[in-house]
Each structure stands twice: as C-alpha cells, then as structure tokens.
N, CA, C and O atoms as a CHARMM CRD file, in Angstrom:
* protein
*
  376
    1    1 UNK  N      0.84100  -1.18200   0.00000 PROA 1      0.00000
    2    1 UNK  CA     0.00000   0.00000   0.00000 PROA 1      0.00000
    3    1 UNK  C      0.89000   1.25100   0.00000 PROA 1      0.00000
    4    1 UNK  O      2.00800   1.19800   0.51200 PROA 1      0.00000
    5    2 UNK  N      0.50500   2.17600  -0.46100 PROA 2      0.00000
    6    2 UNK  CA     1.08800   3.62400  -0.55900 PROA 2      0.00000
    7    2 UNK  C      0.14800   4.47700   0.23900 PROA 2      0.00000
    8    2 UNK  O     -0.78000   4.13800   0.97400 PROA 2      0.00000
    9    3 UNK  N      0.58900   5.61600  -0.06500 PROA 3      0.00000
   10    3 UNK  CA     0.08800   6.92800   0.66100 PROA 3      0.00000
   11    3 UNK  C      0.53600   7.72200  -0.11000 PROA 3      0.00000
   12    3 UNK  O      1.74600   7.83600  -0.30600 PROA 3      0.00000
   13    4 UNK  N     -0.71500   8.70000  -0.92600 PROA 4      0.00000
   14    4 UNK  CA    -1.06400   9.48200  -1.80300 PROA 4      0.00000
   15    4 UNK  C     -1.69800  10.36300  -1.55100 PROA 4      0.00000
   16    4 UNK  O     -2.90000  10.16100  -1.37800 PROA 4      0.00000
   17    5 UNK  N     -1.09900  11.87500  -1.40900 PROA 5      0.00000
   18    5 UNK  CA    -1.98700  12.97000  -0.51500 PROA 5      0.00000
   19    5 UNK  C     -2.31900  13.55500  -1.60200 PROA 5      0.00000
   20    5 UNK  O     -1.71700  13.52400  -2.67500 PROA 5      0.00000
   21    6 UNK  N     -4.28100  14.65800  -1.06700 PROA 6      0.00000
   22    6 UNK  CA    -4.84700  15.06200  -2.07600 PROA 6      0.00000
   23    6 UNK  C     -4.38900  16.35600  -1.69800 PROA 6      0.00000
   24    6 UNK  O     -3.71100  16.65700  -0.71500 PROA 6      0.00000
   25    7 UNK  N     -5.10500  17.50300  -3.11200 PROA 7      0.00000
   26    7 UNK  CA    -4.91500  18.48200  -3.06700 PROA 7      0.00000
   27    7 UNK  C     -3.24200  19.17700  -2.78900 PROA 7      0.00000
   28    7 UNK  O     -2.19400  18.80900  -3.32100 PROA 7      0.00000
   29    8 UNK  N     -3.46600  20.37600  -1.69100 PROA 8      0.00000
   30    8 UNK  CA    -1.94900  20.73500  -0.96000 PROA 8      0.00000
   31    8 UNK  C     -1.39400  20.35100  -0.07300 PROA 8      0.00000
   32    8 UNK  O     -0.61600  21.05900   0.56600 PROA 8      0.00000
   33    9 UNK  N     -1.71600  18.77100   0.28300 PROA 9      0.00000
   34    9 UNK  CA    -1.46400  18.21000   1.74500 PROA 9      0.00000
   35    9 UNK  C      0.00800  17.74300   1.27700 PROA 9      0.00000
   36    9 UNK  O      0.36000  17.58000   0.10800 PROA 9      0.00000
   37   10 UNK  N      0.88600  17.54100   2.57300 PROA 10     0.00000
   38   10 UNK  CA     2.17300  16.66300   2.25600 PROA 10     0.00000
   39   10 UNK  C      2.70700  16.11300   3.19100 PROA 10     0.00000
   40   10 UNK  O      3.09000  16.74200   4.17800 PROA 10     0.00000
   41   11 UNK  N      2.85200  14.64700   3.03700 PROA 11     0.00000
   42   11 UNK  CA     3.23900  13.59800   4.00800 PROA 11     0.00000
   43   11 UNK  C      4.51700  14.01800   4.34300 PROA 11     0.00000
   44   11 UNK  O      5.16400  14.63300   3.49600 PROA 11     0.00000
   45   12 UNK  N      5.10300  13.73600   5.69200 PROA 12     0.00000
   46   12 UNK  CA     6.54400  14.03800   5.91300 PROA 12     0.00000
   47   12 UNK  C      6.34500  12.95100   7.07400 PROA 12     0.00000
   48   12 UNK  O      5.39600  12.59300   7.77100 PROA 12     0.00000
   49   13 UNK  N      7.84600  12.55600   6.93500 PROA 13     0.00000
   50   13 UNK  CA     8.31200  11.28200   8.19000 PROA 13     0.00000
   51   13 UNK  C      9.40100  12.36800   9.34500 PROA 13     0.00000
   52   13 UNK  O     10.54700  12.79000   9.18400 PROA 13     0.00000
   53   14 UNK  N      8.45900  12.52700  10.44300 PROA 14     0.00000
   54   14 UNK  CA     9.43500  13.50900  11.00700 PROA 14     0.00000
   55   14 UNK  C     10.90500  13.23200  11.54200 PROA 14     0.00000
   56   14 UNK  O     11.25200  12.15200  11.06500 PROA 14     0.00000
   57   15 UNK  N     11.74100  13.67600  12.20300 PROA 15     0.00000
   58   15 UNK  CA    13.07600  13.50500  12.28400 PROA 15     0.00000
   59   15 UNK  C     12.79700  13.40500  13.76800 PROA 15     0.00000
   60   15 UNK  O     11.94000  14.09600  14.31900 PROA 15     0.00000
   61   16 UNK  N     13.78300  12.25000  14.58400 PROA 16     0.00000
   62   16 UNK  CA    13.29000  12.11300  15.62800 PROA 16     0.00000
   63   16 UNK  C     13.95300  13.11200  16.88800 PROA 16     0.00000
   64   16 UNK  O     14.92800  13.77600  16.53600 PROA 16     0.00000
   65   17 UNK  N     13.49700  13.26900  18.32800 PROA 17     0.00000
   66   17 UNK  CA    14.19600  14.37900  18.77700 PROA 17     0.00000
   67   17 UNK  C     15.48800  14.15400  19.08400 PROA 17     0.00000
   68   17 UNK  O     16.01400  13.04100  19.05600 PROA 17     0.00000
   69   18 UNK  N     15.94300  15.01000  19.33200 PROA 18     0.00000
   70   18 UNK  CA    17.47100  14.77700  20.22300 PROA 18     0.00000
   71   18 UNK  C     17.34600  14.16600  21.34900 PROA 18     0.00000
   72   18 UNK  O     16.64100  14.85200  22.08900 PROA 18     0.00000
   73   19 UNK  N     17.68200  13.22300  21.83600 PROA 19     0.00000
   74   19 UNK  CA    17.67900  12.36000  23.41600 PROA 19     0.00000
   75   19 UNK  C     18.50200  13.02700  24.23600 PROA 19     0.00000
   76   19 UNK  O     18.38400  13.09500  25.45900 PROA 19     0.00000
   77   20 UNK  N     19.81400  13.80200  23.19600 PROA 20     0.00000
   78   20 UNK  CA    21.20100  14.07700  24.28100 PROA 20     0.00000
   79   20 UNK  C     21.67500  15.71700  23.87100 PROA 20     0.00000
   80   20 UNK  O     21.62100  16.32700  22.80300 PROA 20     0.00000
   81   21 UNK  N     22.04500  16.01900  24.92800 PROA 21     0.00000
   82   21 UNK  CA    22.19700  17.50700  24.70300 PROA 21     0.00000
   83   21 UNK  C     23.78000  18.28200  24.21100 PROA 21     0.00000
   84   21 UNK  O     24.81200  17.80900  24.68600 PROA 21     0.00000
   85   22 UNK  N     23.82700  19.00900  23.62400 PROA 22     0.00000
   86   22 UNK  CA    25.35400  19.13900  23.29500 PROA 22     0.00000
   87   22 UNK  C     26.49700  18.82600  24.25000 PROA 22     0.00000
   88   22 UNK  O     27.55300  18.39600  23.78700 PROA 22     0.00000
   89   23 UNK  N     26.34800  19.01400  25.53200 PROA 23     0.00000
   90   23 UNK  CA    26.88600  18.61300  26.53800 PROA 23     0.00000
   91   23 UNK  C     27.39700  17.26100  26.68500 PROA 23     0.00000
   92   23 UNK  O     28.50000  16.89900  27.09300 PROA 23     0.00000
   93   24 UNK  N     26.38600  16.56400  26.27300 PROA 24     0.00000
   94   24 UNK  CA    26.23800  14.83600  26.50800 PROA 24     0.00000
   95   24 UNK  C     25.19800  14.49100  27.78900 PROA 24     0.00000
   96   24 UNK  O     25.12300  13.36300  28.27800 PROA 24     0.00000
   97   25 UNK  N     24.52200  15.47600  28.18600 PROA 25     0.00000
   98   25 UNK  CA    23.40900  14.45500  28.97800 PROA 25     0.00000
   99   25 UNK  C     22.39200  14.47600  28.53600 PROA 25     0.00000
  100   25 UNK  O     21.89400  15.33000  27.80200 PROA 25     0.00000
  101   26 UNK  N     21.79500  13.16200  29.09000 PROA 26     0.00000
  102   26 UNK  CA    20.69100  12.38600  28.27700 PROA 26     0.00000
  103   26 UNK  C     19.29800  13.20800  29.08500 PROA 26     0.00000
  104   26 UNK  O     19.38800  13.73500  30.19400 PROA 26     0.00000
  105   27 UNK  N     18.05900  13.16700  28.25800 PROA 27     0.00000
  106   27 UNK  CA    16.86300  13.47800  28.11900 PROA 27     0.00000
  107   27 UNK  C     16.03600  12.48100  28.69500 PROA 27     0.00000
  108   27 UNK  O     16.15500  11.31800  28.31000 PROA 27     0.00000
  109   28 UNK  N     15.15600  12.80800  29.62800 PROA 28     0.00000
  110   28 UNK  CA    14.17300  11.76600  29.55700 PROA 28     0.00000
  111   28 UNK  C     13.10500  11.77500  28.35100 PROA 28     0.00000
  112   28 UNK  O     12.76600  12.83100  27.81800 PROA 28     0.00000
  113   29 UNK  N     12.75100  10.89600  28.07800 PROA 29     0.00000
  114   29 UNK  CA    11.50600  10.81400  26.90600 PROA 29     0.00000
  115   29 UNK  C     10.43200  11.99200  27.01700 PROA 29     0.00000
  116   29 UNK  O     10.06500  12.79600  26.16000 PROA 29     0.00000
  117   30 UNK  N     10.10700  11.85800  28.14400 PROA 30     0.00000
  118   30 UNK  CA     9.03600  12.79600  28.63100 PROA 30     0.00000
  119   30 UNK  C      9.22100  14.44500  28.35600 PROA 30     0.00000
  120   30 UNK  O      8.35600  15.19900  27.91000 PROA 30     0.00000
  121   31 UNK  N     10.82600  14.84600  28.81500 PROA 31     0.00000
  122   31 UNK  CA    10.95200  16.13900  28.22300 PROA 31     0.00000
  123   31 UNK  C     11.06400  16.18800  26.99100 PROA 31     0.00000
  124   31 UNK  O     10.75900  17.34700  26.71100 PROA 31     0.00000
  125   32 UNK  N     11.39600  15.47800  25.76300 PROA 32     0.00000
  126   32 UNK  CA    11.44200  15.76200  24.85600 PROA 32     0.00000
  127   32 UNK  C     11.00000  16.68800  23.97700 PROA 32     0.00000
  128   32 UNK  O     10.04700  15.94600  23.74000 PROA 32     0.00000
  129   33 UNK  N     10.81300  17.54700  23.32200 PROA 33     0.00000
  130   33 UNK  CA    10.13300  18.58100  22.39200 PROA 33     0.00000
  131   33 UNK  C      9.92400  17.32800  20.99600 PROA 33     0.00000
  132   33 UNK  O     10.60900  16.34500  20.71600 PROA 33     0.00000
  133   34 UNK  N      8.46100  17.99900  20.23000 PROA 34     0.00000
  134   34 UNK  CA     8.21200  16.98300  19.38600 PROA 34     0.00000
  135   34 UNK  C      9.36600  17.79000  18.40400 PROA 34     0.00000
  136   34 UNK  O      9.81100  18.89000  18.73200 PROA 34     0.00000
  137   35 UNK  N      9.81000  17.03500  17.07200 PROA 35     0.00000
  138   35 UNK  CA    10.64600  17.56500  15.95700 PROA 35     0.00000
  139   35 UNK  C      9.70600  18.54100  15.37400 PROA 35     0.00000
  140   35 UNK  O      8.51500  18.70200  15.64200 PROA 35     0.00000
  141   36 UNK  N     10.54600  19.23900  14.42600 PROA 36     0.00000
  142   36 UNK  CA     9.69000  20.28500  13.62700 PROA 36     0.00000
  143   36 UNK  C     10.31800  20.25300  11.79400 PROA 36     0.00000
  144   36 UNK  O      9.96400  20.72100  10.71200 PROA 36     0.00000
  145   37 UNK  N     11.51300  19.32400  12.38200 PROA 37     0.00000
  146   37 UNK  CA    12.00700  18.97900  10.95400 PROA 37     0.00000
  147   37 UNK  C     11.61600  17.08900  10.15700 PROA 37     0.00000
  148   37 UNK  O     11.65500  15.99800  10.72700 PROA 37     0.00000
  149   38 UNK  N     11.35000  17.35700   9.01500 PROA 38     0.00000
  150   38 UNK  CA    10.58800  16.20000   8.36400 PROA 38     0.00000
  151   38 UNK  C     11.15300  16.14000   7.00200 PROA 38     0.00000
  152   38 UNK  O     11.52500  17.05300   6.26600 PROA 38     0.00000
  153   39 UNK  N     11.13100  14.58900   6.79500 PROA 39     0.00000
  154   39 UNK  CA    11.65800  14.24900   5.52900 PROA 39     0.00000
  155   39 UNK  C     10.35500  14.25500   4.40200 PROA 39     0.00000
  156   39 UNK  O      9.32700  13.84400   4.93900 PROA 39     0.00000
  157   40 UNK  N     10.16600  14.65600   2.87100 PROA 40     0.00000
  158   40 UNK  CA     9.09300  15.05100   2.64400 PROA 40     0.00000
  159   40 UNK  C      8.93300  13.44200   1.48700 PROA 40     0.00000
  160   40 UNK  O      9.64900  13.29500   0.49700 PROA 40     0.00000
  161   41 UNK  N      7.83300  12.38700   1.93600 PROA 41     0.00000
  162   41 UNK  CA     7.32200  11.39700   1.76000 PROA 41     0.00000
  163   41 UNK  C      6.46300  11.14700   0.40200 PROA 41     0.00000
  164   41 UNK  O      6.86000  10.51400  -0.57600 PROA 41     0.00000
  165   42 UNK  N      5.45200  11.65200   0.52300 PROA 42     0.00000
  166   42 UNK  CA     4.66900  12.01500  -0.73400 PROA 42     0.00000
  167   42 UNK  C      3.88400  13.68800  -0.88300 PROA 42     0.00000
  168   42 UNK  O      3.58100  14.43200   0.05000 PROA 42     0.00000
  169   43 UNK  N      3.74200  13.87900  -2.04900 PROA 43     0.00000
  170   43 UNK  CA     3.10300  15.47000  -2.35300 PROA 43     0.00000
  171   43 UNK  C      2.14600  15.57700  -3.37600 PROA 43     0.00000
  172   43 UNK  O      2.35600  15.46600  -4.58300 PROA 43     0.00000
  173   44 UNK  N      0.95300  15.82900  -2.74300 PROA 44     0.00000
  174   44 UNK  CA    -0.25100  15.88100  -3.29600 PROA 44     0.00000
  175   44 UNK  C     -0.01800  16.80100  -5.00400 PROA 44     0.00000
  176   44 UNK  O      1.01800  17.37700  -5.33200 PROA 44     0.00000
  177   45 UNK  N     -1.20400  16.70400  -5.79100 PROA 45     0.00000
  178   45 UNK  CA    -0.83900  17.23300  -6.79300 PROA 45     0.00000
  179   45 UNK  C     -1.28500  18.95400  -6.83500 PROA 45     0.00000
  180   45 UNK  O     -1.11900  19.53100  -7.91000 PROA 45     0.00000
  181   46 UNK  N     -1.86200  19.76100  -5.62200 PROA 46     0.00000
  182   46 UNK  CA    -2.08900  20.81600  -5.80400 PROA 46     0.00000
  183   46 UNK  C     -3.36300  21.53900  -6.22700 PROA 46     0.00000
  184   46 UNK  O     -4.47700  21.34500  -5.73900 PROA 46     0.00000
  185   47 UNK  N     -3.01200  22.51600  -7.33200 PROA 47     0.00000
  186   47 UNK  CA    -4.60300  22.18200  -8.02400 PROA 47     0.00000
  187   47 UNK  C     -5.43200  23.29300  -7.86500 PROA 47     0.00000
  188   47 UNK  O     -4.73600  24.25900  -8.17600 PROA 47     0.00000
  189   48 UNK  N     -6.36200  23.61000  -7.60000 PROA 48     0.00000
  190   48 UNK  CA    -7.43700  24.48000  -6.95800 PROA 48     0.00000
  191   48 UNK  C     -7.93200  24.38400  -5.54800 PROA 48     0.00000
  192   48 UNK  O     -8.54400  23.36900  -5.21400 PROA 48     0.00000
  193   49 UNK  N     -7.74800  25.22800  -4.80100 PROA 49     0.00000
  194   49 UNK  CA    -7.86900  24.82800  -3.57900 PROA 49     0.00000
  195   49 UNK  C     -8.42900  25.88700  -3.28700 PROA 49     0.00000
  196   49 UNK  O     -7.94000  26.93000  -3.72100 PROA 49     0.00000
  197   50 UNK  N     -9.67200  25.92700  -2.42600 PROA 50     0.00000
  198   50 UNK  CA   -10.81600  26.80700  -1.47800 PROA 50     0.00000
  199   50 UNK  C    -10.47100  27.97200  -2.50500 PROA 50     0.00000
  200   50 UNK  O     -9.93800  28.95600  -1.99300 PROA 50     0.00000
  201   51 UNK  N    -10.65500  28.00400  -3.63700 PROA 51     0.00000
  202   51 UNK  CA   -10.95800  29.17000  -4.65900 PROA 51     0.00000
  203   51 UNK  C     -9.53200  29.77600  -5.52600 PROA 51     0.00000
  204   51 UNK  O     -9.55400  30.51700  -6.50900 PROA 51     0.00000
  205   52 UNK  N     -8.18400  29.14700  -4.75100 PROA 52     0.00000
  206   52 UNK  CA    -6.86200  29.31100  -5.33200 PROA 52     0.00000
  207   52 UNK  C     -6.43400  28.44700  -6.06200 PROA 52     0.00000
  208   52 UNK  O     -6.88200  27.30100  -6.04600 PROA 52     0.00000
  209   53 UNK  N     -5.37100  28.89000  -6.93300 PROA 53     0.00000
  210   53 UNK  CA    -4.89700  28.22200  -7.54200 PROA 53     0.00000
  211   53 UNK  C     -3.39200  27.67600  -7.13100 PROA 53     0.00000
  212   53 UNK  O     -2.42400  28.43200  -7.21900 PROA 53     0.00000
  213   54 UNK  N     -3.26600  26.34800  -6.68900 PROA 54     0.00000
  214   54 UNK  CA    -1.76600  26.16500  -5.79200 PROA 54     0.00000
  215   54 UNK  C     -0.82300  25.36600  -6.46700 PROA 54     0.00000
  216   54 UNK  O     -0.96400  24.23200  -6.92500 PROA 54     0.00000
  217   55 UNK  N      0.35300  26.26000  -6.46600 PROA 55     0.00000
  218   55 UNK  CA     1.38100  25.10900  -7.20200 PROA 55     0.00000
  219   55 UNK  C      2.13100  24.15500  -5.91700 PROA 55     0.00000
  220   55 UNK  O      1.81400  24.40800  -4.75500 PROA 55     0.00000
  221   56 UNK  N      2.66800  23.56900  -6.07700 PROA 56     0.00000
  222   56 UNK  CA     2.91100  22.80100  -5.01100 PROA 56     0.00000
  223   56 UNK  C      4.91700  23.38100  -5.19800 PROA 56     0.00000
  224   56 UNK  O      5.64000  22.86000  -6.04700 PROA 56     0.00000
  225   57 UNK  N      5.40000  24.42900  -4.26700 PROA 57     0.00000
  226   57 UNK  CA     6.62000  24.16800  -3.83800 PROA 57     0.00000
  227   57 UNK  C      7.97700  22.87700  -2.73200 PROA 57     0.00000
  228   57 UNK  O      9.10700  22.96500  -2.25000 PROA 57     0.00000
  229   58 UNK  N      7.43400  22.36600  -2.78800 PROA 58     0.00000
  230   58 UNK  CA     8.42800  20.73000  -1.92800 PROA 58     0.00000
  231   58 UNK  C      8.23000  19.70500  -3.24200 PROA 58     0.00000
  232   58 UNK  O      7.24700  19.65500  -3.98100 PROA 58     0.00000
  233   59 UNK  N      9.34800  18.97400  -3.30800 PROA 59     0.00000
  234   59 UNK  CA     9.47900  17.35100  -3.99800 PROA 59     0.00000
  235   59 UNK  C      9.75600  16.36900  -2.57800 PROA 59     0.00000
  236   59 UNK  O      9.94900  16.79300  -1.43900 PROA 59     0.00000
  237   60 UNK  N      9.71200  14.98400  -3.01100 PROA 60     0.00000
  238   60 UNK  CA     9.41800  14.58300  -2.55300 PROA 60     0.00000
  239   60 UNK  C     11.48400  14.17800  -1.94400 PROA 60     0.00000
  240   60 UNK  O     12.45200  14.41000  -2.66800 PROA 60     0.00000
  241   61 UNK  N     11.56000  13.60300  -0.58200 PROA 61     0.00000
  242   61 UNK  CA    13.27700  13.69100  -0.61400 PROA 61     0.00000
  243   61 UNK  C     13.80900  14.58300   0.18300 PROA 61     0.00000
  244   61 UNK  O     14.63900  14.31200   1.05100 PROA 61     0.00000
  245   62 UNK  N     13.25400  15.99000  -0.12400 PROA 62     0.00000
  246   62 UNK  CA    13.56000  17.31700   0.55900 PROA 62     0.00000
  247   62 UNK  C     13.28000  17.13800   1.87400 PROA 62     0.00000
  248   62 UNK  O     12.32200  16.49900   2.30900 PROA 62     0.00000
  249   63 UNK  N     14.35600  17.86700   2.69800 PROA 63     0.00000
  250   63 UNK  CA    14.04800  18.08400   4.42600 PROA 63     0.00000
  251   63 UNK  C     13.47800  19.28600   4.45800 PROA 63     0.00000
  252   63 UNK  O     13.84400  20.23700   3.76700 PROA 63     0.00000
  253   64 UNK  N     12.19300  19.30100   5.58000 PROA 64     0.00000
  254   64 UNK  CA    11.71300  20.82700   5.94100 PROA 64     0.00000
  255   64 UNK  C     11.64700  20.81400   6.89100 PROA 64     0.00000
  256   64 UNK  O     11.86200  19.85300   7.63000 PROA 64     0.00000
  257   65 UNK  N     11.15500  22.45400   7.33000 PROA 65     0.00000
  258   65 UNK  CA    10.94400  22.31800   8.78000 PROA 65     0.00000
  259   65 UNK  C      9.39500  23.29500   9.05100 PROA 65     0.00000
  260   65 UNK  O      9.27600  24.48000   8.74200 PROA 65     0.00000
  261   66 UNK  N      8.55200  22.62100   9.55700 PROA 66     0.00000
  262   66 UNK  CA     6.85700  22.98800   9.70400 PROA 66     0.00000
  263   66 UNK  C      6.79200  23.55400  10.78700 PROA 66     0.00000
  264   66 UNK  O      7.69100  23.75100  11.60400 PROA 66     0.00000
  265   67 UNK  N      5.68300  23.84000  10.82100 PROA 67     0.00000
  266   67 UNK  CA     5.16400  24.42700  12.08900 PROA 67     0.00000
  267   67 UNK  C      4.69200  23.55500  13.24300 PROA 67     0.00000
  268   67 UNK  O      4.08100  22.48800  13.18200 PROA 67     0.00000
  269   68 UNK  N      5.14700  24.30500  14.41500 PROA 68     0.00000
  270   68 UNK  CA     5.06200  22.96300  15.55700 PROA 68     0.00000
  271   68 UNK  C      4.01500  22.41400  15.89800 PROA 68     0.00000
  272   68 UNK  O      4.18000  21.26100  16.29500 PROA 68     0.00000
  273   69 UNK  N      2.46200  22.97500  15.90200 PROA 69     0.00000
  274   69 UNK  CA     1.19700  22.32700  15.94100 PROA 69     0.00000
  275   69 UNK  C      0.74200  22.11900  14.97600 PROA 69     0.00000
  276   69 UNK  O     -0.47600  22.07300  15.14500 PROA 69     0.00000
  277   70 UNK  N      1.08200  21.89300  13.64600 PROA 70     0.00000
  278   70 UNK  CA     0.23100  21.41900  12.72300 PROA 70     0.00000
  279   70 UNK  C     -0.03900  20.46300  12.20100 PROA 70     0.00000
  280   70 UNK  O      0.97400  19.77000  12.29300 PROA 70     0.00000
  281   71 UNK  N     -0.81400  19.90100  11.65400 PROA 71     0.00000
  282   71 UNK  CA    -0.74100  18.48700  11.00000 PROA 71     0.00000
  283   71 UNK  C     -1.29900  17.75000  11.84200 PROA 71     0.00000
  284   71 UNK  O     -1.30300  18.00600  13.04600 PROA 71     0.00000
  285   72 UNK  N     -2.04100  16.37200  11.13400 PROA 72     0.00000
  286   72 UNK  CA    -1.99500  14.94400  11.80800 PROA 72     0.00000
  287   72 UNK  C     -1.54300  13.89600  11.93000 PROA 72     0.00000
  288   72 UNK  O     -1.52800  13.14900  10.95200 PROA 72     0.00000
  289   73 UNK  N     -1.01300  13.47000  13.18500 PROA 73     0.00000
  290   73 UNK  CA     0.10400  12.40300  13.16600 PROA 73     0.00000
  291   73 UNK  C     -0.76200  10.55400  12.62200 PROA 73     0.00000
  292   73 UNK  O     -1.65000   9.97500  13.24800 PROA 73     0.00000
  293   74 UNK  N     -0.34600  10.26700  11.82600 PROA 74     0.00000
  294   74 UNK  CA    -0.43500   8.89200  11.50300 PROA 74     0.00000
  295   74 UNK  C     -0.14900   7.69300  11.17400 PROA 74     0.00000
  296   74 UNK  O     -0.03700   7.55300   9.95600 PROA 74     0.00000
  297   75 UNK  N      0.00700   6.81600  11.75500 PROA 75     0.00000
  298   75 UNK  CA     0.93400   4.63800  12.04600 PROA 75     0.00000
  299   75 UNK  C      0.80600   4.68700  10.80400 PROA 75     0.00000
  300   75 UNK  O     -0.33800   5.08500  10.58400 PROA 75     0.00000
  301   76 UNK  N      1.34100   4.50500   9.86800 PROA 76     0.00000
  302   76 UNK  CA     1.41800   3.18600   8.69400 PROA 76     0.00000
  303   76 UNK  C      2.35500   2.51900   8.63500 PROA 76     0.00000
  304   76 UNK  O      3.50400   2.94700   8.74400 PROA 76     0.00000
  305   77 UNK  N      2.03600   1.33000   8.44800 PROA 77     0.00000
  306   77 UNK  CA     3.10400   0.21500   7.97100 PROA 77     0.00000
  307   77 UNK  C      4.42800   0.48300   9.03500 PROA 77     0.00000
  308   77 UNK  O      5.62300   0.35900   8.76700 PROA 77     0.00000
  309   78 UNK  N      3.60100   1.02300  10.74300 PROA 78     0.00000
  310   78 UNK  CA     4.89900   0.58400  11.44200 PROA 78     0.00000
  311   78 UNK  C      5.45100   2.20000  11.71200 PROA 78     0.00000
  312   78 UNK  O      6.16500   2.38200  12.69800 PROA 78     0.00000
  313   79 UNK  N      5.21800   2.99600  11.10500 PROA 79     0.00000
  314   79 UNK  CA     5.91800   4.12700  11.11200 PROA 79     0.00000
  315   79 UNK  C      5.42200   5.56300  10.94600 PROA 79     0.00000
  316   79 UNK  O      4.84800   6.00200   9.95000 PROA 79     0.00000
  317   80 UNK  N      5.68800   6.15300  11.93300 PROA 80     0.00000
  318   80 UNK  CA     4.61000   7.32800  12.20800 PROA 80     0.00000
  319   80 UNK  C      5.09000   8.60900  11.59100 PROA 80     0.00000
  320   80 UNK  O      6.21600   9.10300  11.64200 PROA 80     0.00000
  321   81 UNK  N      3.72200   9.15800  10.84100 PROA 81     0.00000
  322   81 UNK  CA     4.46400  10.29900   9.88300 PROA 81     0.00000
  323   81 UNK  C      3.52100  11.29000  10.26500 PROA 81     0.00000
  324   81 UNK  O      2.96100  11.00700  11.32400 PROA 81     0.00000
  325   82 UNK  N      3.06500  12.65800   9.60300 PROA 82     0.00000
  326   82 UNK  CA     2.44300  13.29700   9.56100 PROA 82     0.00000
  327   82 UNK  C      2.52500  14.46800   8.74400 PROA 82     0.00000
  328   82 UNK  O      3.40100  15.25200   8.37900 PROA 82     0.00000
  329   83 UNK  N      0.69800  14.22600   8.51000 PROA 83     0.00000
  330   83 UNK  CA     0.34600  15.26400   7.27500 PROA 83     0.00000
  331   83 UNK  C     -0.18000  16.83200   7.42500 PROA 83     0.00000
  332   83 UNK  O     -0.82900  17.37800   8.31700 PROA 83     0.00000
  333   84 UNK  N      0.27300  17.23800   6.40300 PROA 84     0.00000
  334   84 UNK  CA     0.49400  18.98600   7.08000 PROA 84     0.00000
  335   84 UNK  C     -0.50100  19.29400   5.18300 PROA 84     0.00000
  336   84 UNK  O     -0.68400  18.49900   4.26200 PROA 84     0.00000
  337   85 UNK  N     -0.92200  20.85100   5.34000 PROA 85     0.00000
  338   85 UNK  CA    -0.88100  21.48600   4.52200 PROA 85     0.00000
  339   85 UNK  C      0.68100  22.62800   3.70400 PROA 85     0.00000
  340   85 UNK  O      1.52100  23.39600   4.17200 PROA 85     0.00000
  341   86 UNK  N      0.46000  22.29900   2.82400 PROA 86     0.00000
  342   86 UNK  CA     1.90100  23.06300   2.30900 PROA 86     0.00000
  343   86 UNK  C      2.31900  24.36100   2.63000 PROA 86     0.00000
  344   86 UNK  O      3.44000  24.81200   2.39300 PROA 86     0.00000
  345   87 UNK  N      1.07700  25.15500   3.36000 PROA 87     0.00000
  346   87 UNK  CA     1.36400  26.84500   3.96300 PROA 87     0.00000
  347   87 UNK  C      1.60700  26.33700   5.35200 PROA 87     0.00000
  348   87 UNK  O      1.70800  27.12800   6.29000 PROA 87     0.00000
  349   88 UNK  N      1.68700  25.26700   5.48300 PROA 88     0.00000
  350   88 UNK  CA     2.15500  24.90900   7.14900 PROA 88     0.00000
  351   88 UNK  C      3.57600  24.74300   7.35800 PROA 88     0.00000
  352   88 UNK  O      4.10000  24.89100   8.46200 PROA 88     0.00000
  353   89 UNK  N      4.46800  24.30800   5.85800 PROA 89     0.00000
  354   89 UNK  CA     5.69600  24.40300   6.08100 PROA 89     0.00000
  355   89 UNK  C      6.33500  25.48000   5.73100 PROA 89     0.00000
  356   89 UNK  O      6.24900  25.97900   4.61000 PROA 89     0.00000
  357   90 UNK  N      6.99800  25.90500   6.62400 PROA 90     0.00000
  358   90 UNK  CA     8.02200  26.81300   6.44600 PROA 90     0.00000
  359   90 UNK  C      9.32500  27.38900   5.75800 PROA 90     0.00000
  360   90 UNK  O      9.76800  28.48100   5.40100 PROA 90     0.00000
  361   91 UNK  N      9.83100  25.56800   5.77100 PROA 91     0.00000
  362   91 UNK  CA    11.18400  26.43400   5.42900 PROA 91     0.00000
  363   91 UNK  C     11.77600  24.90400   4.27000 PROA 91     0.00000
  364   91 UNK  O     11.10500  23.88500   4.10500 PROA 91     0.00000
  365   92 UNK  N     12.73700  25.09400   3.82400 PROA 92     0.00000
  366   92 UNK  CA    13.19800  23.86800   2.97200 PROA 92     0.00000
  367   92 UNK  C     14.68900  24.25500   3.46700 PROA 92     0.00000
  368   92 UNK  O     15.29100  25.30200   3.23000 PROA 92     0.00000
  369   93 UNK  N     15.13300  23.12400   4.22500 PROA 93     0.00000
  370   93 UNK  CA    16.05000  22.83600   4.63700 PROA 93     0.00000
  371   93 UNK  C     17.47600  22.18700   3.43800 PROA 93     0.00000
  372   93 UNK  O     17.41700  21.08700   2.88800 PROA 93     0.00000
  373   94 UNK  N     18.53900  23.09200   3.28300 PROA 94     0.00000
  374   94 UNK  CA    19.20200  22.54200   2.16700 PROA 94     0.00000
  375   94 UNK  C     21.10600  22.47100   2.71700 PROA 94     0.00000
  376   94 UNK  O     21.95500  22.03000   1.94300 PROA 94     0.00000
C-alpha cells in the first residue's frame, strides 16, 4: 500500500528528537520537544484549492521544517508520519 496525498497536503516522516544535549546528557523521553524537521514522503498534486490556484513548492526527498502544531500524526506500515498542509511548512532545509 502507498500513501497518496490530495490536493496541498504533504506527508513528511518527522526527524526524531534529540535524546542528548550538546553537553552529553541524556533526556528523559518525557521532556522531549516533538521535531519540527521532516523528511518530505509524498506530495499531493495541488490544483485548486478553497478558490486558489496552488502550485505545489516541496518534492518529494527534501528536508523541511513545519510548524510545531500542525498536522496529523499517523501509524502506517509501522511508522509514524504526519500530514500537514503546504502553507504549514516553512522552510526547505538545504
């Protein structure tokens, strides 16, 4: 099975947090901050959207970095990703 996003949505597999701090001490799980940087998975085809016309800026490969509440997190095949709208990401990490 795949995962094929509609419209301006775009799957990203996020990057996991840091456990350890530049220092070298370790994190408990619990403090962790969620990531904000994501590898970009699949990318919807764009299109017309709520009356616009959207080109889709991300390929698929590219690292970004989104906004920290956005999106919905979702299991497939074992591995948890989450889908954002494309004005939710910010930045293209190069």
């Amino acid at each position: 099975m795949k995962i094929k996003p509609i419209f301006d949505r775009v799957v990203l597999l996020p990057k996991e947090a840091e456990s350890k701090t530049a220092g070298g001490i370790f994190l408990p799980a619990a403090s962790l901050e969620k990531s904000q940087i994501g590898k970009v998975v699949a990318v919807g085809e764009g299109g017309l959207v709520d009356g616009n016309q959207v080109e889709m800026q991300v390929k698929v490969g590219q690292e970004v970095l989104y906004a920290k509440y956005s999106g919905t997190e979702f299991d497939f095949e074992g591995k948890k990703y989450v889908i954002v709208k494309q004005n939710d990401i910010l930045a293209i990490l190069e």
